[in-house]
C-alpha positions as CSV (number, residue, x, y, z in Angstrom):
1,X,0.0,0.0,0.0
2,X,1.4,3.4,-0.8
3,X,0.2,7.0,-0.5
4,X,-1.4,9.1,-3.5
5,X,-1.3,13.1,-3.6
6,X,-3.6,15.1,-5.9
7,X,-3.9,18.6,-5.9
8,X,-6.9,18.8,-8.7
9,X,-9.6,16.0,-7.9
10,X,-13.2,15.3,-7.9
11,X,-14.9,17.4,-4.5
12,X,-16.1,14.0,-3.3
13,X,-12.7,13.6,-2.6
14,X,-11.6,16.3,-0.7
15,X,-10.4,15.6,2.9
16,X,-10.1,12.0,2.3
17,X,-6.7,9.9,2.0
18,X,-6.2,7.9,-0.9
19,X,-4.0,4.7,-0.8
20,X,-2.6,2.6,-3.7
21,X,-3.6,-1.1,-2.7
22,X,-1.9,-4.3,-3.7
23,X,-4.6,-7.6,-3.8
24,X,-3.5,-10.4,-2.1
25,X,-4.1,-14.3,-2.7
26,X,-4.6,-16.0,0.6
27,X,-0.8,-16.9,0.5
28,X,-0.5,-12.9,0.7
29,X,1.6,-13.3,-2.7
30,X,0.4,-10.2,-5.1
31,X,-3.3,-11.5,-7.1
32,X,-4.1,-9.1,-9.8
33,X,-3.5,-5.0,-10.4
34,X,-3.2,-2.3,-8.1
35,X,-5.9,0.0,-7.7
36,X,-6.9,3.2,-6.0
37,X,-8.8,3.0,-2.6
38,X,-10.6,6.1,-0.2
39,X,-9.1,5.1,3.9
40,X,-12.1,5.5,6.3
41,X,-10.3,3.4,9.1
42,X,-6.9,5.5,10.0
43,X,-5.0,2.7,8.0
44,X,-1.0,3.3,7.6
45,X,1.5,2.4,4.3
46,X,2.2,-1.5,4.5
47,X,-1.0,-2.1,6.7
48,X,-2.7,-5.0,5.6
49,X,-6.1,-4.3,5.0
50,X,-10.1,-5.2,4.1
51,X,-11.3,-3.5,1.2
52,X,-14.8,-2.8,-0.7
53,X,-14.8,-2.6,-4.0
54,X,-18.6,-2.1,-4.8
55,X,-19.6,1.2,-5.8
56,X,-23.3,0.8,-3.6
57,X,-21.7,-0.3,-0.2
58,X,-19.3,2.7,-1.1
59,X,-22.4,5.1,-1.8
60,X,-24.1,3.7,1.5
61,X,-20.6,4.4,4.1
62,X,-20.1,7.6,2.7
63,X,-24.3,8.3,3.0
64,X,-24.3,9.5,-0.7
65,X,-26.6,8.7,-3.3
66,X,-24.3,9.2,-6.1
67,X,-20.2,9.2,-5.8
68,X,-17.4,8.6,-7.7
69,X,-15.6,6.1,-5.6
70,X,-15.4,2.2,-5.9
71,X,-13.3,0.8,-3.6
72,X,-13.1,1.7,0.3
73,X,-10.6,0.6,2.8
74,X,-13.2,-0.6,5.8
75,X,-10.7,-2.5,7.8
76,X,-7.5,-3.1,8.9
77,X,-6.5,-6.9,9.1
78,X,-4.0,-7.9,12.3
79,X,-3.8,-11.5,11.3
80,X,-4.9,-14.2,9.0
81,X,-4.9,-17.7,9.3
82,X,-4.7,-20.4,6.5
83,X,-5.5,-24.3,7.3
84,X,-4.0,-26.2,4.3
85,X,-7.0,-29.0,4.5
């Protein structure tokens, strides 16, 4: 996860921090493109966290019926465990 600074962006934007977020397979080995994601949980660079990528759950968080953002950081992820089985 990295930071992302804009000076000229949409308004819905404007206060909120912007990551750059790596999906993970559940090995935690890199599974697809990077995207862009809005932080609404205080998340930090290298944090490994739960994100929504649905425009409608976005829309619903952010208590807006129409907005320009797809993918949400809701969580921040201490630990996983894997069983092999």
């Amino acid at each position: 996860m990295g930071n992302v600074v804009s000076t000229v962006k949409h308004p819905s934007y404007h206060g909120l921090k912007l990551y750059v977020v790596q999906p993970l397979d559940g090995k935690g080995n890199p599974d697809g493109d990077d995207y862009l994601a809005v932080d609404v949980v205080q998340s930090g660079v290298n944090d490994l966290v739960l994100v929504l990528t649905e425009g409608n759950g976005a829309r619903q968080i952010f208590s807006k019926p129409v907005l320009p953002i797809r993918s949400v950081i809701v969580g921040v992820i201490d630990a996983i465990e894997v069983n092999d089985d």
